[in-house]
C-alpha positions in Angstrom: 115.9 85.6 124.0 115.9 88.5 121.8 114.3 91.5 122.6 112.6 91.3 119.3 111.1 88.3 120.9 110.4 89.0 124.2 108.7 91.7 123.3 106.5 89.2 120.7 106.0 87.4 124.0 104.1 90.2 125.5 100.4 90.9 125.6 99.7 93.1 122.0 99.6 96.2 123.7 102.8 95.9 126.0 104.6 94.7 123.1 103.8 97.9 121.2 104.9 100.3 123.8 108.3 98.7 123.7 108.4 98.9 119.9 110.7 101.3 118.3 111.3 102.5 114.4 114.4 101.6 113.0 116.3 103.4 110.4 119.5 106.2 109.9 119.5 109.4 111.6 118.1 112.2 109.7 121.0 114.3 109.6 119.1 117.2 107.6 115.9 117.1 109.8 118.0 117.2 113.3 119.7 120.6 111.6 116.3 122.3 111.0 115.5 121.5 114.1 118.3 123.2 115.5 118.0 125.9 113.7 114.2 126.7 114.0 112.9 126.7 117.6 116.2 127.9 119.4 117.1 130.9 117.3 113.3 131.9 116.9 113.3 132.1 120.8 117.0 134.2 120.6 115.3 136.9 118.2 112.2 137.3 120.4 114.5 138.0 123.0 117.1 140.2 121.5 114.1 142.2 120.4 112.6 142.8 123.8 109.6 140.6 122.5 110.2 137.1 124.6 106.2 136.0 124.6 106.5 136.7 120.1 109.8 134.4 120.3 108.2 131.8 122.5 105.0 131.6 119.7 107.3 131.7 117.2 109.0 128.6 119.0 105.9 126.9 119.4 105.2 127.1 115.8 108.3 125.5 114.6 108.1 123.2 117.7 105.1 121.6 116.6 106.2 121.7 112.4 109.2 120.0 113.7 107.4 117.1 114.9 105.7 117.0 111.3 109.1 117.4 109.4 109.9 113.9 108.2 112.0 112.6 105.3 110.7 113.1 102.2 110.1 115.0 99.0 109.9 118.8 99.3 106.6 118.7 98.0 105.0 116.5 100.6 106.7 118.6 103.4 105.0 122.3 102.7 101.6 120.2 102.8 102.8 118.4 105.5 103.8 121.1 107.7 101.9 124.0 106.1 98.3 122.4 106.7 98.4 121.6 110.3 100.1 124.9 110.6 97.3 126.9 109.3 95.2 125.1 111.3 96.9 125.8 114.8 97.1 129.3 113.5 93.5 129.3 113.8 93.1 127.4 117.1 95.5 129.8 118.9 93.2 132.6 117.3 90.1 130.8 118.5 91.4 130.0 121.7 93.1 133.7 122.6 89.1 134.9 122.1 87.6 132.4 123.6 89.8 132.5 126.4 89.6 136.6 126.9 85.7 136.1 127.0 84.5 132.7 128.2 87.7 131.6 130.4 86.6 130.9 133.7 83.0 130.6 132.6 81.1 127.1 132.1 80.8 127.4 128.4 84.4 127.0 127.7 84.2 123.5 127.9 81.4 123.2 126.0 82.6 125.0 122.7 85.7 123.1 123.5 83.9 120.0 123.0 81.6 121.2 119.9 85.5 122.0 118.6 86.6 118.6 119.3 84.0 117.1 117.6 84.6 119.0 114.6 88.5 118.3 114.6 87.9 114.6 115.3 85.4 113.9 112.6 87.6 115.6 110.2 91.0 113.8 111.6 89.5 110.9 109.7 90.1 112.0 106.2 93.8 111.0 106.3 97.2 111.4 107.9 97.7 115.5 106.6 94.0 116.1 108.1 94.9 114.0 111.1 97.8 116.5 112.2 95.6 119.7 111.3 92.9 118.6 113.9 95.6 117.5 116.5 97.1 121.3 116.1 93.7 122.8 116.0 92.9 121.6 119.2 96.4 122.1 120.9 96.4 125.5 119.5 93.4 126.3 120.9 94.3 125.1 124.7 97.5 127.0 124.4 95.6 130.0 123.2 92.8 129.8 125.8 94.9 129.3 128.5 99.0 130.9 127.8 98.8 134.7 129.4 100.4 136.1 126.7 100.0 140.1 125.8 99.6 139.7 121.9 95.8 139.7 120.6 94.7 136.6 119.3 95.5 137.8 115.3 98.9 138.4 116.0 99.7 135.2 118.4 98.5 133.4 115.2 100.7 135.2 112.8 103.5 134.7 115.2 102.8 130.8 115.4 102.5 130.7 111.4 105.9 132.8 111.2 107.3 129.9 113.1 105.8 127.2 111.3 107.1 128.8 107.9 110.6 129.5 109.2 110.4 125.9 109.3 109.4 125.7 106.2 112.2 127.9 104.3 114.6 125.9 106.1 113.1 122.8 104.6 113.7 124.0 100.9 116.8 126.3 101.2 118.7 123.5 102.9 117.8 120.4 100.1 119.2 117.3 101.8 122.5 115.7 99.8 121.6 113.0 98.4 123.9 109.7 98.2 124.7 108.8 94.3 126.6 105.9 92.8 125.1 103.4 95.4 125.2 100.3 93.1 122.3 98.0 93.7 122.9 94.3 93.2 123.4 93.2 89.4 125.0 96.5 88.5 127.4 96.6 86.1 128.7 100.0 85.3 126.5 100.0 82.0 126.2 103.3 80.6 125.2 104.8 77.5 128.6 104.1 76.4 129.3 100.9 78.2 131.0 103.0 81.2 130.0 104.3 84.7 129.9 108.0 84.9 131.6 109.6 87.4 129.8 111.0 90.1 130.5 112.8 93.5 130.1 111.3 96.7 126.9 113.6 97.3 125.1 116.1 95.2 122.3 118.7 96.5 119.2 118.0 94.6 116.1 119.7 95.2 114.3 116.4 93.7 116.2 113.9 96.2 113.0 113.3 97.6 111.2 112.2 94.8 114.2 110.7 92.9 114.7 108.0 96.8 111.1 107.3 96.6 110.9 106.3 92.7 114.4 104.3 93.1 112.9 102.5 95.8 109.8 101.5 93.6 112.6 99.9 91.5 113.9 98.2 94.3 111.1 96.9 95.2 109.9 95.5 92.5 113.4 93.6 92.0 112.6 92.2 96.1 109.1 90.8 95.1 111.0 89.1 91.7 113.6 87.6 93.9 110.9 86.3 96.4 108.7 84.4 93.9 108.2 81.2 95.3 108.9 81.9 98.5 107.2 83.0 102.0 108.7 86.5 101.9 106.6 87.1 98.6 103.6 88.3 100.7 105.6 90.9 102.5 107.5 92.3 99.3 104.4 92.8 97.5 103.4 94.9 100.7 106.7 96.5 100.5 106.0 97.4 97.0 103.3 98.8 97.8 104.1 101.1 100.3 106.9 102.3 98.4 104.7 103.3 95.6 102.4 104.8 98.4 105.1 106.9 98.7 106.3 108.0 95.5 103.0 108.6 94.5 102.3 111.2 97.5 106.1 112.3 96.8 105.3 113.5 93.1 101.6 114.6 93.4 102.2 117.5 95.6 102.3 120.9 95.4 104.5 122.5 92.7 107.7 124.3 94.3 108.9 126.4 91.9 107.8 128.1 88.8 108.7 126.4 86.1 107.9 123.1 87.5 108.1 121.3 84.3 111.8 120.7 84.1 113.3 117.9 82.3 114.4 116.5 85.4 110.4 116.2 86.9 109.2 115.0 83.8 112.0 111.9 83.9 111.0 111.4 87.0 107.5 111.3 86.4 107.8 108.9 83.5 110.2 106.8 85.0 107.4 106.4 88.3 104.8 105.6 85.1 106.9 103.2 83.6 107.2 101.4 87.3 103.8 100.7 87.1 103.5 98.0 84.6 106.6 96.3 85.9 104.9 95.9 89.2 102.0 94.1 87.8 104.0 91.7 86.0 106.2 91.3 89.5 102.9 91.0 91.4 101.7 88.1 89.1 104.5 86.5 89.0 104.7 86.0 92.7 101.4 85.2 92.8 102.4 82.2 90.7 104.2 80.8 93.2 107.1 79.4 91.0 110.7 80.4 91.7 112.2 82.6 89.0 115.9 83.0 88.3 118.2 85.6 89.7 118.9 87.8 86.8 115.4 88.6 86.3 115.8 91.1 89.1 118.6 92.3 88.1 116.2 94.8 85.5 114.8 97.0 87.7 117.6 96.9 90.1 119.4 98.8 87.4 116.5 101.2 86.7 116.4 101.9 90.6 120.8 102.7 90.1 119.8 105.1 87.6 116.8 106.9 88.7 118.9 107.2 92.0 122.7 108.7 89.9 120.3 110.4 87.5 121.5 108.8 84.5 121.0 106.6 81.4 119.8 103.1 82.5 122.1 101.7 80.1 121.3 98.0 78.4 118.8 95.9 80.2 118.8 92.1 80.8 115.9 90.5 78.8 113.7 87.8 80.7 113.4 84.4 79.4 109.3 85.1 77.1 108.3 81.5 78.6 105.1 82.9 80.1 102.5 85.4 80.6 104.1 86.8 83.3 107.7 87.1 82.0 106.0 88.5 79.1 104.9 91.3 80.5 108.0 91.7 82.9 109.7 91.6 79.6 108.0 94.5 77.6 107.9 96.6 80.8 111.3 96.4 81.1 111.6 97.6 77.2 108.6 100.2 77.9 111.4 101.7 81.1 113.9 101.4 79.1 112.1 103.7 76.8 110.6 105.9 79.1 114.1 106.7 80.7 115.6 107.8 77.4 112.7 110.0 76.3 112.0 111.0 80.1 108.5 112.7 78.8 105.3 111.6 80.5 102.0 113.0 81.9 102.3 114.3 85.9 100.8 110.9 87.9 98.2 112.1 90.1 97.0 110.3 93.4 93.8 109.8 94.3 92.3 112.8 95.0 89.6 113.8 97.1 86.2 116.5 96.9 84.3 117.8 99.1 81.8 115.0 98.9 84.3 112.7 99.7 85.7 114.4 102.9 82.7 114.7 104.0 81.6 111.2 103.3 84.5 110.4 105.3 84.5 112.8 108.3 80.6 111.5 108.3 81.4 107.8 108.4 81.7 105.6 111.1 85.4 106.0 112.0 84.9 109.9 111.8 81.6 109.7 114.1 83.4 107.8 116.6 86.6 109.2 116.6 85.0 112.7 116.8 82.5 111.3 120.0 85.7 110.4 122.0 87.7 113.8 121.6 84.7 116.0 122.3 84.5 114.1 125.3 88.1 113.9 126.2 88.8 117.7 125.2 85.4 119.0 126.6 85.9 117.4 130.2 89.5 117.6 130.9 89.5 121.3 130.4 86.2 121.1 132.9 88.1 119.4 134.9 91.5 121.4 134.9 89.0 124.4 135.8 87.7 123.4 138.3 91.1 122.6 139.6 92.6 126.0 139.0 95.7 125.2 138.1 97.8 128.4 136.7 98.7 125.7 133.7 95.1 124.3 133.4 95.2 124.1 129.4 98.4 121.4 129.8 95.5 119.0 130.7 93.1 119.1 127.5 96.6 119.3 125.4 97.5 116.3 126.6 94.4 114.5 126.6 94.5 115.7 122.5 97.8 114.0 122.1 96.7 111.4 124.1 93.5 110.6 122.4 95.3 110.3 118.9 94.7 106.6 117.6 97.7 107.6 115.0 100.1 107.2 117.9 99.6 103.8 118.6 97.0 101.6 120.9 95.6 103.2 123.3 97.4 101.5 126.6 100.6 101.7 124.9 100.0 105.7 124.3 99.1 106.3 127.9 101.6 104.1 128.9 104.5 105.5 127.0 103.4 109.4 127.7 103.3 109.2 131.5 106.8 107.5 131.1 107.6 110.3 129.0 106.9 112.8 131.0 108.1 112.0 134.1 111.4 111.2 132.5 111.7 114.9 130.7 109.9 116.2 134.1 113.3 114.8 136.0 115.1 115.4 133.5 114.5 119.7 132.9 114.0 120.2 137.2 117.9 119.2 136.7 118.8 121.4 134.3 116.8 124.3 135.2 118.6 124.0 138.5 122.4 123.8 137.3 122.1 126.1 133.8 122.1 130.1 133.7 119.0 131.9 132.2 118.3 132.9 130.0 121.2 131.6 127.8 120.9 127.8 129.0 117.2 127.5 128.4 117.4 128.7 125.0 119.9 126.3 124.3 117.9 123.7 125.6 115.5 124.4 123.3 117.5 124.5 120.7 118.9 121.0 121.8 115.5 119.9 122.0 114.6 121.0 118.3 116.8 118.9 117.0 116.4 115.8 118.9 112.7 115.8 117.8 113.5 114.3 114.1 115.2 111.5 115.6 112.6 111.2 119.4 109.8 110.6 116.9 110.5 106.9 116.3 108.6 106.3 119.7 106.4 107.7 121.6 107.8 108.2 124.9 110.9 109.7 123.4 109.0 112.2 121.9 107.1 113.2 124.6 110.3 113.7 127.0 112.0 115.8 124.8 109.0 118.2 123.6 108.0 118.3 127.4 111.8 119.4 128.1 111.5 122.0 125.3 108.1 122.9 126.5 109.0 123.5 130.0 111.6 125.8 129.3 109.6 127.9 126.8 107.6 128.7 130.3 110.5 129.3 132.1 111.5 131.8 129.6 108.3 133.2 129.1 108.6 134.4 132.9 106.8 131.2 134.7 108.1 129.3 137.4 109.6 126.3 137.4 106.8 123.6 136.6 107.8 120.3 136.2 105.8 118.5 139.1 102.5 120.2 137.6 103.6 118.9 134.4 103.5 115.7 135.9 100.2 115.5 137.7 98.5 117.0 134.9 99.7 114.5 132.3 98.6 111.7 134.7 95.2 113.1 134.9 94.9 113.3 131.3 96.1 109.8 130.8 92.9 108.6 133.4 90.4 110.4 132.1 91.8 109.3 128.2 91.6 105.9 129.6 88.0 106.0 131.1 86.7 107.8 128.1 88.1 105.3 125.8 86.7 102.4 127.6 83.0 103.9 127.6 79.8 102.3 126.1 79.8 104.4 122.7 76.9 106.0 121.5 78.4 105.1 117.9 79.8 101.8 116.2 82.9 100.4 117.7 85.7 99.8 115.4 84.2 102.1 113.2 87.8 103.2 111.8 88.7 99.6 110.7 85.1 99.1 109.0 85.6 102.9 107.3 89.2 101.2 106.2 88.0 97.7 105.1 84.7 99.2 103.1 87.1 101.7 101.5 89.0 98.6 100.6 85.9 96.7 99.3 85.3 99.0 96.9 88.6 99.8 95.4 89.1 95.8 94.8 85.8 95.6 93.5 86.3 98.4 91.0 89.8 96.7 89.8 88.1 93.4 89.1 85.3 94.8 87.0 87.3 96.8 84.9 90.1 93.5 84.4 87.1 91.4 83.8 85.7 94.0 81.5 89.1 93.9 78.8 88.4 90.1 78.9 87.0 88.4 75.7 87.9 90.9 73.3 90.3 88.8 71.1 93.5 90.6 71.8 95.2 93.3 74.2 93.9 96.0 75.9 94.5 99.6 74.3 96.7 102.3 76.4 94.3 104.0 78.1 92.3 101.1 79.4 96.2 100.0 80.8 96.4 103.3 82.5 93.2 102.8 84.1 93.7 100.2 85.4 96.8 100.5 86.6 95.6 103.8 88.6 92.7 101.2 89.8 95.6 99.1 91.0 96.9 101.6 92.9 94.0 102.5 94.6 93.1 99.2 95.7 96.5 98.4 97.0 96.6 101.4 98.6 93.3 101.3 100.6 93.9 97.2 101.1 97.4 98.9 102.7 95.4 101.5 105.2 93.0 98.8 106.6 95.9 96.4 107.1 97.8 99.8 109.3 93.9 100.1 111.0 93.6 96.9 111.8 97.2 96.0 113.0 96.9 98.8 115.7 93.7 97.8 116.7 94.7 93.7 117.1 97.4 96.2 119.6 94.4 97.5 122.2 93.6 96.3 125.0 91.1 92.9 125.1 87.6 95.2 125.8 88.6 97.2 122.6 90.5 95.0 120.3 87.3 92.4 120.5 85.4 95.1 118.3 87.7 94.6 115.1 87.4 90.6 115.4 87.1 88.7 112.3 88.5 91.5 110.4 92.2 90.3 109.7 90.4 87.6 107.3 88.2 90.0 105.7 91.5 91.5 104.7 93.6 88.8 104.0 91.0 87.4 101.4 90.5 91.2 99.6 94.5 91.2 99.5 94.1 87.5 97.7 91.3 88.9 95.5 93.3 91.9 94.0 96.8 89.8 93.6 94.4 87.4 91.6 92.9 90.4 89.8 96.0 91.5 88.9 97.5 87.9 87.8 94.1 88.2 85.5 94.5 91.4 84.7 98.3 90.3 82.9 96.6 87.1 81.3 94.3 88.8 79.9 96.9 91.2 78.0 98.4 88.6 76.6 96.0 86.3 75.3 92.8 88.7 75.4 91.0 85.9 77.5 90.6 85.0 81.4 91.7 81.1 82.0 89.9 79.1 83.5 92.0 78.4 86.8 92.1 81.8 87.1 88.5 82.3 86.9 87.8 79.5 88.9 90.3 81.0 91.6 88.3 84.5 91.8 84.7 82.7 92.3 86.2 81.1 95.1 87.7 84.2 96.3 84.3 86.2 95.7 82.4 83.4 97.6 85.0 83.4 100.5 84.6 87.0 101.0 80.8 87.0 101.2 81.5 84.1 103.9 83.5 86.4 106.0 82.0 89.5 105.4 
């Protein structure tokens, strides 16, 4: 037996603890990471300054964790957000802890901040990490004797963080060119291949990988019409525009943002758009297409990726709707990649109102209930132990409460195994290495091995509680990997009784959040196909763009309930009974908006809505009302 199957024989939540994500080694991330907490820790040193080093470690300790592939855009949000919010926490905490530390009231405000941080960690993934520091932050700065003020052990942490940061865009990842996807044919402007190096340093590698992959995907779903794997490479091509979308809607680097090289690659993303449509009804179809029809956009993806000419494209056969529109996409690329000029796609983005409607909703009450709770009592409880590491507990129990880790038995179970193992493992080494030299290269060691421990749980948490226990070694503590120990076992029981009370809220709240989101968005992109129907012949550009950016949105929400409910199908039976029926609520709104968007390409062509296709969507409407 496999261990891809035996681990498919195992009860959900089992099953996921063994999981692990696949994929190459991020060269470029292990480097910042062993660059950024190591020699941060050196200079505090050298200085005379060890407790401003071991801040500054912490900061680019926990924006290491946060530093994963991607464009360079996404990755100052990414790591600058959450960073700004544990700047504050360790502020908050470093007062709070001066005046209120051995006093009742600490774990109340504790709580009222949990609250506040879990509501919020409901807006999305960036939000999610902001709270998580926040709270973290604050333990650290309630608890760490450190002789800073609490202003300046935040501009320490934030130094960190954006040392992290610079290394991040003075060190632009090399990006592989001339990796000839299938059907390629050396076509260039002038019938040859130009020649490339083996790797080129591209500020845009980000972005250009994540729009190449659109292209990829969208050949994948054309070679899987008629076939099972259809559903899955419509999901792949969705996540991969997920990403390219987040990739180019960030923040602008540099000043003169507009370059030709942006603005290619934001028309070549726009010009994706349409082709994945005419993939996605064509799969929906169900009929097997030839080869060569992939062998389009496989050629688009080669050039977005070399950053050059597409070259001639193969023409699909114009037997049908679909291959109609497949076949002026491709023309519409072909088009967009010479003239490379195109409006900056934006994402969906989000006010006030909505992040508060979101932090407000059911998923943000619940998730909000069960960290106050968690963060509130383990720090009572680490009080009233008086432990000299006491704010280990509630920073664990933060960690530990994060549903974006996994289920919740598989987090527990995977972070006690964690930390016993990095426990062991740094009583070892702090017994056979000099100091101060061989902690800081742990540390250093440790940085980089966080890129790379992040593919599971328990990985991660061995190696940040290695690095973590010898930042308190350095800082002048003793030795404490056994307290480490107990104090993570004690988060991990009161984590599992709290998640296992009778809630005051709704259960499940974050998949019904998810799946109402989803609703909405397929509900939208149906009346605004249906509303193009009828009117004798196609739709003008703008109504296109429209809906396309519809499209997106309902994909993209139908993509975030699928990720809610998958992990919570993964909980233990008392919890995952609260999300039951809701895999078919999601399945049917994924059938809706691949019918909508088989509609939606009919009635381009023709200006009308067939009738099998009609017929198909009242059955779809009537089968959601039945499950909802």
């Amino acid at each position: 037996m496999t261990p891809r199957a035996a681990s498919a024989s195992l009860p959900p939540w089992l099953g996921h603890a063994l999981r692990t994500q696949r994929g190459p080694v991020p060269w470029h991330s292990v480097v910042r990471g062993a660059l950024a907490a190591g020699p941060l820790l050196c200079a505090g040193m050298v200085a005379g300054r060890v407790s401003v080093g071991v801040v500054a470690a912490l900061g680019a300790m926990l924006a290491g964790i946060n530093d994963r592939p991607g464009s360079q855009r996404v990755a100052v949000r990414r790591i600058g957000v959450p960073a700004l919010a544990g700047a504050g926490g360790l502020a908050f905490g470093a007062y709070v802890g001066a005046s209120a530390g051995g006093a009742p009231v600490l774990p109340l405000l504790f709580a009222l901040l949990g609250l506040f941080a879990g509501a919020f960690s409901a807006v999305g993934p960036v939000a999610s990490s902001s709270g998580t520091q926040l709270l973290v932050a604050a333990a650290i700065g309630a608890g760490m004797p450190l002789p800073e003020p609490g202003w300046q052990r935040a501009l320490f942490f934030l130094a960190g963080a954006g040392w992290l940061i610079l290394l991040r865009l003075v060190l632009p990842s090399p990006s592989p060119s001339s990796s000839p996807g299938k059907g390629w044919t050396g076509a260039g402007p002038r019938g040859g291949r130009p020649a490339m190096p083996p790797y080129r340093l591209d500020r845009l590698d980000g972005e250009r990988a994540a729009v190449s992959a659109v292209y990829e995907a969208v050949a994948a779903l054309l070679d899987s019409a008629g076939t099972s794997r259809s559903t899955s490479c419509r999901a792949a091509l969705t996540a991969a525009l997920d990403q390219a979308q987040d990739a180019l809607s960030g923040p602008r680097l540099r000043r003169h943002a507009g370059s030709a090289a942006e603005r290619r690659l934001h028309a070549q993303y726009l010009a994706a758009l349409p082709l994945g449509e005419a993939a996605t009804a064509l799969a929906w179809a169900g009929e097997p297409l030839p080869e060569r029809v992939g062998e389009g956009p496989r050629r688009l993806a080669a050039a977005v990726r070399d950053s050059v000419p597409c070259g001639p494209l193969p023409a699909p056969a114009r037997s049908g709707a679909g291959l109609r529109a497949l076949d002026d996409a491709l023309l519409h690329a072909a088009e967009a990649f010479d003239s490379g000029t195109a409006k900056p796609p934006h994402g969906p983005r989000r006010g006030p109102v909505d992040v508060l409607r979101a932090a407000a909703g059911p998923g943000g009450r619940e998730y909000g209930v069960r960290v106050a709770l968690c963060f509130g009592a383990s720090a009572a409880v680490a009080q009233a132990l008086h432990h000299p590491h006491w704010y280990w507990l509630p920073a664990t129990a933060v960690f530990l409460v994060k549903p974006d880790l996994g289920p919740l038995a598989s987090r527990v179970l995977c972070r006690a195994l964690g930390t016993v193992l990095g426990a062991v493992l740094f009583a070892g080494l702090a017994a056979l290495l000099p100091r101060p030299a061989g902690l800081v290269a742990v540390v250093a060691v440790c940085g980089a091995l966080i890129p790379v421990a992040t593919r599971h749980f328990a990985a991660q948490t061995a190696v940040v509680t290695v690095l973590v226990l010898a930042l308190v070694m350095v800082g002048g503590e003793p030795q404490a990997s056994w307290g480490r120990i107990g104090e993570t076992l004690l988060a991990c029981g009161i984590v599992l009784l709290v998640g296992h009370l009778p809630w005051p809220v709704q259960r499940g709240g974050r998949v019904q959040d998810r799946l109402s989101a989803a609703r909405e968005s397929a509900q939208a992109y149906l009346r605004h196909v249906l509303s193009g129907a009828g009117d004798g012949g196609p739709a003008g550009a703008d109504h296109r763009a429209a809906r396309w950016a519809l499209r997106r949105e309902a994909y993209r929400t139908l993509a975030e309930a699928r990720a809610a409910i998958d992990l919570a199908a993964a909980e233990l039976p008392t919890l995952a009974r609260h999300s039951a029926g809701s895999e078919e609520v999601a399945a049917t709104l994924e059938r809706l908006v691949d019918t909508t968007t088989a509609c939606a390409v009919h009635v381009d062509d023709t200006g009308r809505l067939p009738r099998r296709h009609a017929e198909r969507l009242d059955a779809l409407l009537a089968e959601l009302t039945a499950v909802a």
